[in-house]
Jmol script that loads the backbone (N, CA, C; Angstrom):
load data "model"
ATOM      1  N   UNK A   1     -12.223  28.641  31.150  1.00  0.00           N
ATOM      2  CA  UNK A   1     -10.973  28.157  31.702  1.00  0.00           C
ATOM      3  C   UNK A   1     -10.291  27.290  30.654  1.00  0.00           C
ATOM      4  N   UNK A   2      -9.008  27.467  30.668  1.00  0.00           N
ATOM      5  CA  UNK A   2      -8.315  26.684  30.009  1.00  0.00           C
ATOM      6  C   UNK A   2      -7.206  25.327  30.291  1.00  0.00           C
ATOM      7  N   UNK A   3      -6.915  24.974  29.762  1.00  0.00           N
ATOM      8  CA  UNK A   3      -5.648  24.138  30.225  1.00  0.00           C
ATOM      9  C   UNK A   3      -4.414  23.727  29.327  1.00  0.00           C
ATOM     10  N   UNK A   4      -3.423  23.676  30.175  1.00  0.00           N
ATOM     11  CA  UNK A   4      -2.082  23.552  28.950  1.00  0.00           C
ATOM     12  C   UNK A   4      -1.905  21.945  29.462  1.00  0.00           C
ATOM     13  N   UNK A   5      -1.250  21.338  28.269  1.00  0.00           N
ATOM     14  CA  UNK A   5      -1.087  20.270  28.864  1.00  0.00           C
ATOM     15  C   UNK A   5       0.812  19.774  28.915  1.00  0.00           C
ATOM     16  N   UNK A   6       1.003  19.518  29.569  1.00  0.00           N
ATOM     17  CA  UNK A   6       2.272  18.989  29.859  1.00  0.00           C
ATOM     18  C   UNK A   6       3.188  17.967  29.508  1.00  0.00           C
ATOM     19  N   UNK A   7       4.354  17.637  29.149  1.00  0.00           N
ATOM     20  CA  UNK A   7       4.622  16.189  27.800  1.00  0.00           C
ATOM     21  C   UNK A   7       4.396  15.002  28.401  1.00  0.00           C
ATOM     22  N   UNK A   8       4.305  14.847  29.772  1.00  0.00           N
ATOM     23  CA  UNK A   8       3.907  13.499  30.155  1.00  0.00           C
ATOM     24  C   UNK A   8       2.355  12.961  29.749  1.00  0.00           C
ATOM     25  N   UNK A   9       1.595  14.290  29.448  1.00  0.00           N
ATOM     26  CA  UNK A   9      -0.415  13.829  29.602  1.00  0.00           C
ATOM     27  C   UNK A   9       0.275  13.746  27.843  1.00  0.00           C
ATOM     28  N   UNK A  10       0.730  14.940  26.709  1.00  0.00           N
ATOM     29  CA  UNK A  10       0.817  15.053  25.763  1.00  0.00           C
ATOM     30  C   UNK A  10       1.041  13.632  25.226  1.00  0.00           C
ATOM     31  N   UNK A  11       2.563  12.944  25.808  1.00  0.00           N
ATOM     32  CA  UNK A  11       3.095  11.335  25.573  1.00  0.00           C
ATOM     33  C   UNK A  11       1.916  10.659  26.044  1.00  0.00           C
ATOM     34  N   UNK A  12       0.611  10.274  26.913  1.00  0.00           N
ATOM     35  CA  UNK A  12       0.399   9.877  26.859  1.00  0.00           C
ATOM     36  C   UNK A  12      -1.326   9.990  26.337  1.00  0.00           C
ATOM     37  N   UNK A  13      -1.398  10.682  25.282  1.00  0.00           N
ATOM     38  CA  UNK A  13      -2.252  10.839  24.017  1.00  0.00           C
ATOM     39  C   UNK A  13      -2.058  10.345  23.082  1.00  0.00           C
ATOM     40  N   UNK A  14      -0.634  10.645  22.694  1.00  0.00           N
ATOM     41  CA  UNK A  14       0.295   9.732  21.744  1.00  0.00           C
ATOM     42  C   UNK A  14       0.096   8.577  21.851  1.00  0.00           C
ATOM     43  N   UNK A  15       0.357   7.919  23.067  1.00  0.00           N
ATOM     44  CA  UNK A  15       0.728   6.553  23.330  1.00  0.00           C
ATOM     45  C   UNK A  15      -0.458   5.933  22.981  1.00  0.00           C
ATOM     46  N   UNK A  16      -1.480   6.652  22.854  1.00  0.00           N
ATOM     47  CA  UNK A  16      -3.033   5.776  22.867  1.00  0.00           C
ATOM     48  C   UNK A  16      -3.262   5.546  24.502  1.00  0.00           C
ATOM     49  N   UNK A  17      -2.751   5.967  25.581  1.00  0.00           N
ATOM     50  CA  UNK A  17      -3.427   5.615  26.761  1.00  0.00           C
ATOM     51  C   UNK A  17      -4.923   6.134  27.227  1.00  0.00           C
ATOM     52  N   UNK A  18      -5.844   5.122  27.139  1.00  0.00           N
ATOM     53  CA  UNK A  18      -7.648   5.536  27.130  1.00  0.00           C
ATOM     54  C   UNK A  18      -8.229   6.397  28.231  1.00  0.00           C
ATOM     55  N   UNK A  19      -7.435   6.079  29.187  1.00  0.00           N
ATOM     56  CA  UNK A  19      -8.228   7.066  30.566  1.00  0.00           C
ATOM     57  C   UNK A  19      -7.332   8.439  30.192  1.00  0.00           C
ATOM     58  N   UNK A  20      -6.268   8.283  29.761  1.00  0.00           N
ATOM     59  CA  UNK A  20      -6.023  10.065  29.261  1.00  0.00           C
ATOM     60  C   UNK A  20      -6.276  10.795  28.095  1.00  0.00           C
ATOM     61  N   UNK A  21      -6.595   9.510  27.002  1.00  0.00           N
ATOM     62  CA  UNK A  21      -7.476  10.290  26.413  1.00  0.00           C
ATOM     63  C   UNK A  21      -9.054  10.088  26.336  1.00  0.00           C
ATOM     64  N   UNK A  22      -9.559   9.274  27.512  1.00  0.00           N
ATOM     65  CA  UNK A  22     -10.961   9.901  27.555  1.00  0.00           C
ATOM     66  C   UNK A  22     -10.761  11.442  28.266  1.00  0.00           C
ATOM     67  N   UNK A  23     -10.681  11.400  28.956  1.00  0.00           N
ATOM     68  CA  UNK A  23     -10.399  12.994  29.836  1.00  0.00           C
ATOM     69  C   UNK A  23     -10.087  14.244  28.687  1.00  0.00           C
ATOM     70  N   UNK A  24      -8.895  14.127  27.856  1.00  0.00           N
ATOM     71  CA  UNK A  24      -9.238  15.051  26.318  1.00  0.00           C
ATOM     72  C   UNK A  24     -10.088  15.024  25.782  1.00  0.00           C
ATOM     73  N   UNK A  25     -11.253  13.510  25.116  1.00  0.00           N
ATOM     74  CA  UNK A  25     -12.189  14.438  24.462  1.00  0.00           C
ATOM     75  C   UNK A  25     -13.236  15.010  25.412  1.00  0.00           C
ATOM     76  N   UNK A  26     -13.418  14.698  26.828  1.00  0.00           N
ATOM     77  CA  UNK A  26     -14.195  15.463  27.406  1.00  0.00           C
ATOM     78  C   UNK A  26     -14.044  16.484  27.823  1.00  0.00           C
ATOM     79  N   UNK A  27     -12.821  17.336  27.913  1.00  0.00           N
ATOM     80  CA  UNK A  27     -12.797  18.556  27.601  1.00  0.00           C
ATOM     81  C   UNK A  27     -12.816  19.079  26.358  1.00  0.00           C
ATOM     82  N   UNK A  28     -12.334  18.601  25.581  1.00  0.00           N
ATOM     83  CA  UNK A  28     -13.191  18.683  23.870  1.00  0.00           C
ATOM     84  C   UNK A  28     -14.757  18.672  23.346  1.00  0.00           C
ATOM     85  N   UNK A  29     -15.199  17.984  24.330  1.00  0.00           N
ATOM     86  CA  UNK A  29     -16.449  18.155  24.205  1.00  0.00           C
ATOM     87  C   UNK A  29     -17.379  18.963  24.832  1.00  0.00           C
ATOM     88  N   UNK A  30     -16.580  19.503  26.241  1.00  0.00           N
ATOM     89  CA  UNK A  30     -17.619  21.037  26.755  1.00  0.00           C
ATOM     90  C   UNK A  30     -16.632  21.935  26.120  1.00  0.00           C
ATOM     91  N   UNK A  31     -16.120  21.671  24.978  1.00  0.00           N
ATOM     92  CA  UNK A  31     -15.193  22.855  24.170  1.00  0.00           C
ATOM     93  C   UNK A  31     -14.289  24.039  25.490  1.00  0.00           C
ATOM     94  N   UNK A  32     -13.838  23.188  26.027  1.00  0.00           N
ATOM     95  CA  UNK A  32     -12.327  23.973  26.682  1.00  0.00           C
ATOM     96  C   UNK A  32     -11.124  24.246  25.820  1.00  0.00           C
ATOM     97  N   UNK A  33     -10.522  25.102  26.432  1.00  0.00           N
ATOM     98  CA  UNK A  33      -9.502  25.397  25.227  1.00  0.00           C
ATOM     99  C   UNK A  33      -8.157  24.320  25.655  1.00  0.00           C
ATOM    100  N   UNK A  34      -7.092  24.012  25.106  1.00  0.00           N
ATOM    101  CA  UNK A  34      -6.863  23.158  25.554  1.00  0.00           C
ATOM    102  C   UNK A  34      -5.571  23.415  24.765  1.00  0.00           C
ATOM    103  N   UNK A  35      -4.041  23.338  24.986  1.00  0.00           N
ATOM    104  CA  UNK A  35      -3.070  23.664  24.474  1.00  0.00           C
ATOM    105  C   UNK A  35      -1.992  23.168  24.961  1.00  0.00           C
ATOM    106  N   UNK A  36      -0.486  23.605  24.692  1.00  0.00           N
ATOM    107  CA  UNK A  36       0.906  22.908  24.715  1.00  0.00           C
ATOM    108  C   UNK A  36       1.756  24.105  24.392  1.00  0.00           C
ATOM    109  N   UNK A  37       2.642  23.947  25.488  1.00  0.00           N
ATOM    110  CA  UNK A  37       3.579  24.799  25.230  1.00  0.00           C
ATOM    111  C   UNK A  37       4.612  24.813  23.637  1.00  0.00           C
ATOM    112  N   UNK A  38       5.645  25.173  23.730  1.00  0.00           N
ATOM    113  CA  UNK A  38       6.531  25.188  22.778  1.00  0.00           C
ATOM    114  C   UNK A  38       7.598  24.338  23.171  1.00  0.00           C
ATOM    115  N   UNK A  39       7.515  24.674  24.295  1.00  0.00           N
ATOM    116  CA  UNK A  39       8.840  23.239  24.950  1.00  0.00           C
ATOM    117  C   UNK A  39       7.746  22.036  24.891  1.00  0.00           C
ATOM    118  N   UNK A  40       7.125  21.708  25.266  1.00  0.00           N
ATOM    119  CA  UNK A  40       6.133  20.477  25.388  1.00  0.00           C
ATOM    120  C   UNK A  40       6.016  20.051  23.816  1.00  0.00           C
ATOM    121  N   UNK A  41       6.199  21.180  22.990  1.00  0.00           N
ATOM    122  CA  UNK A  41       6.146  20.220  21.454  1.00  0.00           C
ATOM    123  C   UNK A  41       7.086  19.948  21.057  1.00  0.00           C
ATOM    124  N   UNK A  42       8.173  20.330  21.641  1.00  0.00           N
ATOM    125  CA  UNK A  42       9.764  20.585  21.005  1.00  0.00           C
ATOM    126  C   UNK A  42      10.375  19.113  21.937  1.00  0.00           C
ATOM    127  N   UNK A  43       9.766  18.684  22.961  1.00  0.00           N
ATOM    128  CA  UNK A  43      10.138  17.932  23.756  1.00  0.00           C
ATOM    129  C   UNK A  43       9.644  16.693  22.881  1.00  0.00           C
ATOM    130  N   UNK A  44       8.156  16.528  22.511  1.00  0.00           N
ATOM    131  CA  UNK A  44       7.319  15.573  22.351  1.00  0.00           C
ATOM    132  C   UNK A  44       8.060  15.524  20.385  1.00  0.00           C
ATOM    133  N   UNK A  45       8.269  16.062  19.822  1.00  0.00           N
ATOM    134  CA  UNK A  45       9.055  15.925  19.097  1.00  0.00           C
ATOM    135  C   UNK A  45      10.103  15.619  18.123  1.00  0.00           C
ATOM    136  N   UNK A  46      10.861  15.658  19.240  1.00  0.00           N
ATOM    137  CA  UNK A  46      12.513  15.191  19.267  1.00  0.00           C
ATOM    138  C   UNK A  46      12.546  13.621  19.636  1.00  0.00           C
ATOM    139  N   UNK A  47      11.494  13.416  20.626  1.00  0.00           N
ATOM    140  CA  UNK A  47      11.328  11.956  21.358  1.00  0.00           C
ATOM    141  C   UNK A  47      10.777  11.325  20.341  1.00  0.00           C
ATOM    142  N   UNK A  48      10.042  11.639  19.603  1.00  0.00           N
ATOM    143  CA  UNK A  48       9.374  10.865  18.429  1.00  0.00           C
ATOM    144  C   UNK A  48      10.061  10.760  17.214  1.00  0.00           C
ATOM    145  N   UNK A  49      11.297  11.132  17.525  1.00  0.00           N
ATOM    146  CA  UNK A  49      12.169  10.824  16.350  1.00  0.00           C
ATOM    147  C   UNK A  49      13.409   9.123  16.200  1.00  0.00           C
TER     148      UNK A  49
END
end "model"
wireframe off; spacefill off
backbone 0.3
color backbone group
């Protein structure tokens, strides 16, 4: 199973927020696949500019 992730979880990876990214590396760590759209990078992006 996989999961896409969405720009609000994406922004808040970025942000350094710990309970969302503990939850990434633990799907990183039972190696799930784990991805982002093209709008979700194009979004996350532009905001970081």
């Amino acid at each position: 199973m996989g999961y896409m992730l969405d720009t609000n979880i994406v922004t808040a990876i970025v942000k350094n927020n710990e309970p969302v990214k503990k939850k990434y590396r633990q799907l990183d760590s039972l190696g799930q696949d784990v991805s982002i759209s093209c709008i979700t990078y194009y979004e996350v992006k532009t905001a970081s500019r």
